[in-house]
C-alpha atoms as an extended CHARMM CRD file, in Angstrom:
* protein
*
       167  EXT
         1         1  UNK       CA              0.0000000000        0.0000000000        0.0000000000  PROA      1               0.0000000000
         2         2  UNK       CA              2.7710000000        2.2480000000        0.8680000000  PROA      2               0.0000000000
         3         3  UNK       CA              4.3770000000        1.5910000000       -2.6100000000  PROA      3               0.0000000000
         4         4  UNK       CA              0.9830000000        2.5750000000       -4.1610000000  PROA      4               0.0000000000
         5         5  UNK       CA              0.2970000000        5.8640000000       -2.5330000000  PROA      5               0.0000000000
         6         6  UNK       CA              4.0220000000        6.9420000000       -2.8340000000  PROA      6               0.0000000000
         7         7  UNK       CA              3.4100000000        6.8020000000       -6.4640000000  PROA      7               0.0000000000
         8         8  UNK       CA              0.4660000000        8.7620000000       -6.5070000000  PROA      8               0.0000000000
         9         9  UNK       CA              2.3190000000       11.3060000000       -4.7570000000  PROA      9               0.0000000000
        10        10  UNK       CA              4.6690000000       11.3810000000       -7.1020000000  PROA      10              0.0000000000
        11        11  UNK       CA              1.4060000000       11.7290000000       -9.9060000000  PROA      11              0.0000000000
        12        12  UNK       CA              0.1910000000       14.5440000000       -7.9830000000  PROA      12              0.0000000000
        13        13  UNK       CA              3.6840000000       16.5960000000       -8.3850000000  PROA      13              0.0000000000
        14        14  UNK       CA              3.8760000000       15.9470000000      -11.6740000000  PROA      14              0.0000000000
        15        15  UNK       CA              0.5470000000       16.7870000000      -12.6140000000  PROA      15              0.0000000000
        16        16  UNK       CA              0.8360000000       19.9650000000      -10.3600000000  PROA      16              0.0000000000
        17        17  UNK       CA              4.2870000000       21.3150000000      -12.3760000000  PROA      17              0.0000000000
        18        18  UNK       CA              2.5340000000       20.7360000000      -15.3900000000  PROA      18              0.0000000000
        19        19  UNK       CA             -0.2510000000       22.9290000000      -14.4910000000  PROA      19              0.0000000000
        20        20  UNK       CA              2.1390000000       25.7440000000      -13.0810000000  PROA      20              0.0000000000
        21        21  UNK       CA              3.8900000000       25.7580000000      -16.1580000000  PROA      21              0.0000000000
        22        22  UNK       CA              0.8830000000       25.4890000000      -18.6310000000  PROA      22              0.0000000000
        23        23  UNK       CA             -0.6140000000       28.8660000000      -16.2050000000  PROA      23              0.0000000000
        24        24  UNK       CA              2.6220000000       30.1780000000      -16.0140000000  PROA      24              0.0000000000
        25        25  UNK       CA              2.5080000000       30.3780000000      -20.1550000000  PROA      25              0.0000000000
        26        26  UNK       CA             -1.0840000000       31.8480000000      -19.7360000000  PROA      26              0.0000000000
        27        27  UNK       CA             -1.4820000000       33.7530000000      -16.9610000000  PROA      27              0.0000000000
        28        28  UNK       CA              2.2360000000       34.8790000000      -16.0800000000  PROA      28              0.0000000000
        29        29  UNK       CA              2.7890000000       35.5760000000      -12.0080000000  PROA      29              0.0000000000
        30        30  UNK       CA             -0.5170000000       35.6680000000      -11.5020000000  PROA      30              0.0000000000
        31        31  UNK       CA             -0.3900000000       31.7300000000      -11.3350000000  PROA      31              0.0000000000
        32        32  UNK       CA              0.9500000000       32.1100000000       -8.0630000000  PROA      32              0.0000000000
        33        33  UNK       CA             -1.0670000000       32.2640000000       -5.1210000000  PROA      33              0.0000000000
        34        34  UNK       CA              0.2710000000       34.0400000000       -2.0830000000  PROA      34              0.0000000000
        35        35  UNK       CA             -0.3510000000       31.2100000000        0.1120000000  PROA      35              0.0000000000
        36        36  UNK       CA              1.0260000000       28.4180000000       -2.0870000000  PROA      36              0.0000000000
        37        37  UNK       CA              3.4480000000       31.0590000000       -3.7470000000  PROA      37              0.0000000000
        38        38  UNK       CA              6.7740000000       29.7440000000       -2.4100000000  PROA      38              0.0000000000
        39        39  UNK       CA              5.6680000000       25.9250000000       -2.7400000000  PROA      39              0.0000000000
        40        40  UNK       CA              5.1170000000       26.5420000000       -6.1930000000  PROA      40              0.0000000000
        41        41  UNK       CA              7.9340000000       28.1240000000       -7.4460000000  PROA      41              0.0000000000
        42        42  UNK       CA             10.0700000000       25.3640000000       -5.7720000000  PROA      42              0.0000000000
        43        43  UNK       CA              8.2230000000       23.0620000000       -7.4220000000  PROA      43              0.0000000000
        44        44  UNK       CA              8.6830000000       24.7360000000      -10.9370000000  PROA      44              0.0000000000
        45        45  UNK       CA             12.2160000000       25.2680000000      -10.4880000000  PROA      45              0.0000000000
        46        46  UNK       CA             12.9590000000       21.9780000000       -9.7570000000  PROA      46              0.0000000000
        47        47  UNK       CA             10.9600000000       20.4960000000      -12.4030000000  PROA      47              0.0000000000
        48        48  UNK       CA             12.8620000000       22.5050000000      -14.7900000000  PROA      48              0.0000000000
        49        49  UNK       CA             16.1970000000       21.3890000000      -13.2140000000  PROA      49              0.0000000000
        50        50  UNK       CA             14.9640000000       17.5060000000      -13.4500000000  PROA      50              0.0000000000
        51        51  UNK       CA             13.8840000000       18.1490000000      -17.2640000000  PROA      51              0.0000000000
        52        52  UNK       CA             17.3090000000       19.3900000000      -17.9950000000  PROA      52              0.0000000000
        53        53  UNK       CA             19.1850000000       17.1550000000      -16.4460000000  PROA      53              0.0000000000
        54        54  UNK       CA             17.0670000000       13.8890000000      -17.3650000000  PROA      54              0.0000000000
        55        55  UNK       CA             18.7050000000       14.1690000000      -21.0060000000  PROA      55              0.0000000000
        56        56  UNK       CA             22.2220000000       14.3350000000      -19.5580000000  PROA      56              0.0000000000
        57        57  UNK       CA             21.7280000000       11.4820000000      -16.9970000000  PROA      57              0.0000000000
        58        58  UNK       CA             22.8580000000        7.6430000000      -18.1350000000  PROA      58              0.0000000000
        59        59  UNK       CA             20.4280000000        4.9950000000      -18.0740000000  PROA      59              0.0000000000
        60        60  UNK       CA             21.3230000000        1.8310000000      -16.4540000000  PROA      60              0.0000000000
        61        61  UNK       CA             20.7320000000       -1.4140000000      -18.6340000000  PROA      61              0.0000000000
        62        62  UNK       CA             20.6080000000       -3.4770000000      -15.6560000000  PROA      62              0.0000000000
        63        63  UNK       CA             22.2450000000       -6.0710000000      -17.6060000000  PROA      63              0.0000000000
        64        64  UNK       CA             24.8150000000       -8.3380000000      -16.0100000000  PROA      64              0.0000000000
        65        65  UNK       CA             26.9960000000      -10.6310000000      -17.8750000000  PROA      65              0.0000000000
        66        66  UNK       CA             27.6080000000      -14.4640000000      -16.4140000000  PROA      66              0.0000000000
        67        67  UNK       CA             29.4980000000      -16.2330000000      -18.4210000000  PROA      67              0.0000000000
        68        68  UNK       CA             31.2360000000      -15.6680000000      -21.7310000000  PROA      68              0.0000000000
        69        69  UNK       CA             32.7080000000      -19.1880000000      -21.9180000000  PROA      69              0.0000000000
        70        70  UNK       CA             29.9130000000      -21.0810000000      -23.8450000000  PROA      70              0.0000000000
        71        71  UNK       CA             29.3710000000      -21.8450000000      -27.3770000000  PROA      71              0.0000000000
        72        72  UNK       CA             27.6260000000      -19.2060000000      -29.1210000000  PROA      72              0.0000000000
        73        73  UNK       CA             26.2250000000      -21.4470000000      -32.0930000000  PROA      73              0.0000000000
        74        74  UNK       CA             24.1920000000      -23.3490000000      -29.2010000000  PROA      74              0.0000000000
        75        75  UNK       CA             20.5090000000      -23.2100000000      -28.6520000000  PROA      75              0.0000000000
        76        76  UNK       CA             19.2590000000      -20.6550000000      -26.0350000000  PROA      76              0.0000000000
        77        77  UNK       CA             16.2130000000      -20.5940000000      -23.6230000000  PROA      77              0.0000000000
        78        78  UNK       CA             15.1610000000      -17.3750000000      -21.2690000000  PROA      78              0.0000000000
        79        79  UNK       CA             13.8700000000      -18.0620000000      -17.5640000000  PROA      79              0.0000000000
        80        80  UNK       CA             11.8220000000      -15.6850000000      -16.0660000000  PROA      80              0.0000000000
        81        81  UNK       CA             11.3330000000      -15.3200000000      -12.3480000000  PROA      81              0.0000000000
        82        82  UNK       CA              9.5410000000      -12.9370000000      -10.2440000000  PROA      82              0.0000000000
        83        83  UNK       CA             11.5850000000      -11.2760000000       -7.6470000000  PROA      83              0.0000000000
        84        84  UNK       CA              9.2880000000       -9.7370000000       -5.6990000000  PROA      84              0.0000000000
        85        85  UNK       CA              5.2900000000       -8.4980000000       -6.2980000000  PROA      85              0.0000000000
        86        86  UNK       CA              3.8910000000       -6.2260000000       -4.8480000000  PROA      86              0.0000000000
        87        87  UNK       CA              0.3300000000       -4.4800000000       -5.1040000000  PROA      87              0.0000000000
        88        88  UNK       CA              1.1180000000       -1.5360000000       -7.6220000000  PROA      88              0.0000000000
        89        89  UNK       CA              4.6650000000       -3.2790000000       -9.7350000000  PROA      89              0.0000000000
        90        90  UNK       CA              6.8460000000       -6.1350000000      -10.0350000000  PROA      90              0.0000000000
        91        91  UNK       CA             10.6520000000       -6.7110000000       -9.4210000000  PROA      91              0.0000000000
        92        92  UNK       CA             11.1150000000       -9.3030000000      -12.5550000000  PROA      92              0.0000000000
        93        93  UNK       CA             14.3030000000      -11.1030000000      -14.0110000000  PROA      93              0.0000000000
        94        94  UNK       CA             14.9780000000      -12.9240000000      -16.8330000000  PROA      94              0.0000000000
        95        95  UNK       CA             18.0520000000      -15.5650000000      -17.5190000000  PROA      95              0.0000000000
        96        96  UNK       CA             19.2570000000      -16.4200000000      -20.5630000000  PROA      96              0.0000000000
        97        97  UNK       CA             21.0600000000      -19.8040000000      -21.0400000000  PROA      97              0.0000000000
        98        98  UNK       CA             22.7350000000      -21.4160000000      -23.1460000000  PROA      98              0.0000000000
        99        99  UNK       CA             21.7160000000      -25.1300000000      -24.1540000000  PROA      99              0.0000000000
       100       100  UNK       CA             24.6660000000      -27.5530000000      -24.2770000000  PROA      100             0.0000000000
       101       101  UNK       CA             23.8100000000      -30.7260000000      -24.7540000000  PROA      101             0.0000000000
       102       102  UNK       CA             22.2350000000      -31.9770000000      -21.8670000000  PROA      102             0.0000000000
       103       103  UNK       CA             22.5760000000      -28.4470000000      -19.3860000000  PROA      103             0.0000000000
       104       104  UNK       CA             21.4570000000      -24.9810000000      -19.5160000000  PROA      104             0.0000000000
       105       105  UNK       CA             24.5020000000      -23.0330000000      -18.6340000000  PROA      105             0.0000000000
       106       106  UNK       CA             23.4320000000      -19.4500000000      -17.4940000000  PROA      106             0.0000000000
       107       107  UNK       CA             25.1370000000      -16.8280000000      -19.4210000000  PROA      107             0.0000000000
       108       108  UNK       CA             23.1770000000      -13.5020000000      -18.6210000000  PROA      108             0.0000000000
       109       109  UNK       CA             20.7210000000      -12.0380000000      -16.6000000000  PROA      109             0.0000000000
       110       110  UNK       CA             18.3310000000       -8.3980000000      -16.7640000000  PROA      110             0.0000000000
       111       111  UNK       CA             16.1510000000       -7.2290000000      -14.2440000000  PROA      111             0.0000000000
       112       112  UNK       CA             13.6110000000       -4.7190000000      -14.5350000000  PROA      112             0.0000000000
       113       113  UNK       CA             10.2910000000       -3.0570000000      -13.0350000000  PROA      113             0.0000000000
       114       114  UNK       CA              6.7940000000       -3.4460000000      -14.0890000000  PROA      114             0.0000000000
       115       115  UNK       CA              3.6230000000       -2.1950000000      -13.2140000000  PROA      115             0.0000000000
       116       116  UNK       CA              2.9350000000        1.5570000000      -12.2850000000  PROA      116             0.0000000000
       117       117  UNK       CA              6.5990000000        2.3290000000      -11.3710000000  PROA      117             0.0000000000
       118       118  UNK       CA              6.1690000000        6.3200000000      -11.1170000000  PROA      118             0.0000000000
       119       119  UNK       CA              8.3560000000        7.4630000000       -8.2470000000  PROA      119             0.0000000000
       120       120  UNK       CA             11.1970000000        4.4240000000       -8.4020000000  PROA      120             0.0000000000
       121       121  UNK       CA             14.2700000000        3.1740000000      -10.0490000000  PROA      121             0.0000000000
       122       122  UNK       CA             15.3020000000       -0.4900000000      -10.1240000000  PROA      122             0.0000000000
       123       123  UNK       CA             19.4780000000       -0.9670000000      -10.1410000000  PROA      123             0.0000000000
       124       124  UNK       CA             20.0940000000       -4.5540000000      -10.5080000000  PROA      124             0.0000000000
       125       125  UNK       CA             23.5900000000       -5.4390000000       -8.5100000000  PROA      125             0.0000000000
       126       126  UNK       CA             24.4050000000       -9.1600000000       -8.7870000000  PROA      126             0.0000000000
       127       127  UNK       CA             23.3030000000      -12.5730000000       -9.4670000000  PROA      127             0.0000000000
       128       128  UNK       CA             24.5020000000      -15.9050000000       -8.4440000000  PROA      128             0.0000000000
       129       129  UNK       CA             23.7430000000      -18.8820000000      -10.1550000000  PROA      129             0.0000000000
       130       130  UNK       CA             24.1750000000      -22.5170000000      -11.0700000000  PROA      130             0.0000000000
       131       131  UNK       CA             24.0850000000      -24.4160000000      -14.1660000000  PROA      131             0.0000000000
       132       132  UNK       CA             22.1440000000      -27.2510000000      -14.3080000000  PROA      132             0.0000000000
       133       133  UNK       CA             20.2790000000      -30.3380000000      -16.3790000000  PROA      133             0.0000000000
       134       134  UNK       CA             15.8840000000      -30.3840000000      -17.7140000000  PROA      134             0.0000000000
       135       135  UNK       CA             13.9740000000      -31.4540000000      -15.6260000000  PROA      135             0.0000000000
       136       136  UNK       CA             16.3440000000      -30.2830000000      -12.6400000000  PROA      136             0.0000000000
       137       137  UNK       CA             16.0960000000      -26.3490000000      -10.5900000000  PROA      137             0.0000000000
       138       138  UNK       CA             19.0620000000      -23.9580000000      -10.4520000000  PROA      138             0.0000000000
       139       139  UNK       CA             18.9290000000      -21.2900000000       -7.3570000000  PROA      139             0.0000000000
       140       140  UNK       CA             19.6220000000      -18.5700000000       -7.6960000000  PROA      140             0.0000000000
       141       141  UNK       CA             20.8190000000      -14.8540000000       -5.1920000000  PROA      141             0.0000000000
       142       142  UNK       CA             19.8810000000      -11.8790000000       -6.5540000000  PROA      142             0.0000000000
       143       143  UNK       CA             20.9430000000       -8.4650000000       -5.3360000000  PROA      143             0.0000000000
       144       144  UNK       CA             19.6450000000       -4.6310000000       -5.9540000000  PROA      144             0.0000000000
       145       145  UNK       CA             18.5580000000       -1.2240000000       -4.6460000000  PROA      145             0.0000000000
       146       146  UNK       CA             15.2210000000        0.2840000000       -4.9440000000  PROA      146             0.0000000000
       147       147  UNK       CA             15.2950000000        3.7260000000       -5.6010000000  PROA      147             0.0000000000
       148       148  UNK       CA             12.3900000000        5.5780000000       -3.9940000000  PROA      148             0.0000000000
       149       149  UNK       CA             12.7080000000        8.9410000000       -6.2330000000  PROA      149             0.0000000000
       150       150  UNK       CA             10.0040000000       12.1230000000       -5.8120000000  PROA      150             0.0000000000
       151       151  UNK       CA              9.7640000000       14.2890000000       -8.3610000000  PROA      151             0.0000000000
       152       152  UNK       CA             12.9170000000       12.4450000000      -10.0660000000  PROA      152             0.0000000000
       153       153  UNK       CA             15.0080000000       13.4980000000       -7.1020000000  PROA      153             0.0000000000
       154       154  UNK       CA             16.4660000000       10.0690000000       -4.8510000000  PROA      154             0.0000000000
       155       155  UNK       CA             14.6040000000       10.4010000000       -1.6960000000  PROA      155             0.0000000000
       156       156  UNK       CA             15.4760000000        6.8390000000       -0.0060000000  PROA      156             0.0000000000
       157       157  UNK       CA             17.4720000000        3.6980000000       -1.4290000000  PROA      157             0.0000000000
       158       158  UNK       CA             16.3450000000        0.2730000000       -0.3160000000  PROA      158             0.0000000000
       159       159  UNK       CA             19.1680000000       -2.6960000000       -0.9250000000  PROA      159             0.0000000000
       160       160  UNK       CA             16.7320000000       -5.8870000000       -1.5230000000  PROA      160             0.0000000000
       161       161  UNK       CA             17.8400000000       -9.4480000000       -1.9650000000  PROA      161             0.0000000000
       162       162  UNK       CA             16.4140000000      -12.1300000000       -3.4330000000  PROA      162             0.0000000000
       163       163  UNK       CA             16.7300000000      -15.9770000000       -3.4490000000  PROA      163             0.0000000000
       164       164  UNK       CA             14.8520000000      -18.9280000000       -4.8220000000  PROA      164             0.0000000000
       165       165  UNK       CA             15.1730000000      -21.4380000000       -7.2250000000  PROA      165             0.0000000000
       166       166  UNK       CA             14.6470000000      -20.8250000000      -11.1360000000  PROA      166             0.0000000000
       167       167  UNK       CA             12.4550000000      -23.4830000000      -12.7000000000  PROA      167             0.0000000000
């Protein structure tokens, strides 16, 4: 629940720059009300700080790399396990193996967010696993931080770790 209103929090700011900028066009000052008047304007600078920087800010792939020692000319399959749900999104990740004759050897991994995300970042960190035969389970640790962002700005980071068994 708390990951649910958080991100209508974050809706409401958003919503609220756009207006002060869309009455800012029209109206000029007069958009600002004396009571709200200092609220506001911090809200429109920084909205104008996070536009301009969000072009110059690097996007993380959360991509991490396993193994490079396999054949590439060999069959692959994708696993995909979910890491954690909760009521508004999802923590999911996906492994890629390699088929070698009779074992999946894991060679990559991604991990991403799904659902309505507004207000938080997903870094994927690390993941350990094993190879292993059909038929069989691999386990698997999985590391990251949850970053709890308002208004694009990182309030609160939240290390999470998960472990379980990929099927």
């Amino acid at each position: 629940m708390i990951h649910l209103i958080w991100s209508i929090i974050n809706g409401i700011i958003v919503l609220y720059f756009l207006y002060l900028i869309v009455g800012f066009i029209a109206k000029g000052k007069r958009i600002f009300k004396p009571q709200f008047k200092v609220v506001s304007i911090f809200i429109m600078v920084i909205g104008i700080v996070q536009i301009i920087s969000a072009s110059n800010s690097e996007k993380s792939t959360n991509r991490i790399t396993i193994n490079n020692d396999y054949n590439k000319k060999n069959n692959s399959k994708i696993k995909k396990v979910t890491l954690e749900d909760n009521l508004t999104f999802n923590i999911n990740m996906h492994v890629k193996y390699s088929v070698e004759k009779n074992e999946f050897i894991p060679i990559e991994s991604n991990s991403f967010l799904t659902g309505f995300v507004s207000g938080y970042v997903w870094e994927f960190k690390s993941i350990q696993t094993n190879n292993y035969k059909p038929n069989e389970k691999a386990e698997y640790i999985a590391d990251g931080i949850l970053k709890w962002n308002l208004f694009g700005i990182k309030i609160y980071s939240e290390s999470k770790t998960f472990s379980g068994i990929i099927e």
